[in-house]
Every structure is written in structure tokens, then in C-alpha cells.
N, C-alpha and C positions, 0 to 999 in steps of 0.2 A: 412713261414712255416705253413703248417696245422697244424688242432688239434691232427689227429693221431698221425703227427711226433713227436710234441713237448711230448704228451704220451707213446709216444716210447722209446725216449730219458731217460726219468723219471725212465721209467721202466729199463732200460739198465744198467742206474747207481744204481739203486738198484739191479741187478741183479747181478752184480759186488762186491756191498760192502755186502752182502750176501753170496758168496761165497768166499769172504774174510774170513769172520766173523767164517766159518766152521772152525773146528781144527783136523786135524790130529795125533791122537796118537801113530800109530807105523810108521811114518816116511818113511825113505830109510834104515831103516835094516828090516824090514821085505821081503823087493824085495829082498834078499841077504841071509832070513833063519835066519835071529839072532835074528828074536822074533816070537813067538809062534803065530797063527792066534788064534785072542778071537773076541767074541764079547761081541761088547759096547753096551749096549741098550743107545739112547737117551733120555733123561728127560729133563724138563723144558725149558729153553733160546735155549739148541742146539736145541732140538724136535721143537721148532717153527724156527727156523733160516732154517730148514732143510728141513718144508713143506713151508714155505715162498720161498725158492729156486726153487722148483718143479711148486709150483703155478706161481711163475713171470716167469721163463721158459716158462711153456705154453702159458702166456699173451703174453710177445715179440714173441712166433713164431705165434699165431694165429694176432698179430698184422700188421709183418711181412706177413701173407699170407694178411689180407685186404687192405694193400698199395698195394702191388702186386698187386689185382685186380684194384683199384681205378685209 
């Protein structure tokens, strides 16, 4: 395995348990009209769980375009 891959890998499974870690609070009654649309503001733990998702995102696809080339 190269270095990338094994970096890839890392980031994947973080990418994963990241978007695990999000929490949804209006569910499946909202796709159905039985709760109101609000919004949440993010703070704290979700606010960073939330640009950590954004940021590893773009690491796996820009990692994914440099294997691609390599």
C-alpha cells in the first residue's frame, strides 16, 4: 500500500464516524409535514463535528483526484 492509500483509508473512517456522530432532530415527520421547519443553529461539539465533515470531505475527494493521477 502507498502512503496516500493508507491516508485515504484514515480519512474515510473518519469521515464515516463523523457523519455518524451528526444528529438529526426532526427525523421522518418532517418529510410528511408533522413538524414545523426551524432552524438549529449549531454550537459547540455539533459546530465542530459539522466543519470536520466538510473539511474531511474535501480531503478524501482531493485525495481521490491525486491517486487518480498517480
Amino acid at each position: 500500500m502507498t502512503l496516500i492509500t493508507t491516508i485515504q483509508i484514515i480519512v474515510s473512517i473518519l469521515l464515516v464516524l463523523s457523519i455518524l456522530l451528526q444528529h438529526r432532530a426532526s427525523g421522518l415527520t418532517a418529510t410528511f409535514g408533522g413538524a414545523g421547519a426551524t432552524f438549529v443553529q449549531r454550537r459547540g461539539a455539533e459546530k465542530f463535528v459539522f466543519r470536520a465533515t466538510i473539511v474531511l470531505s474535501g480531503v478524501f475527494f482531493a485525495l481521490s483526484v491525486i491517486q487518480w493521477y498517480l
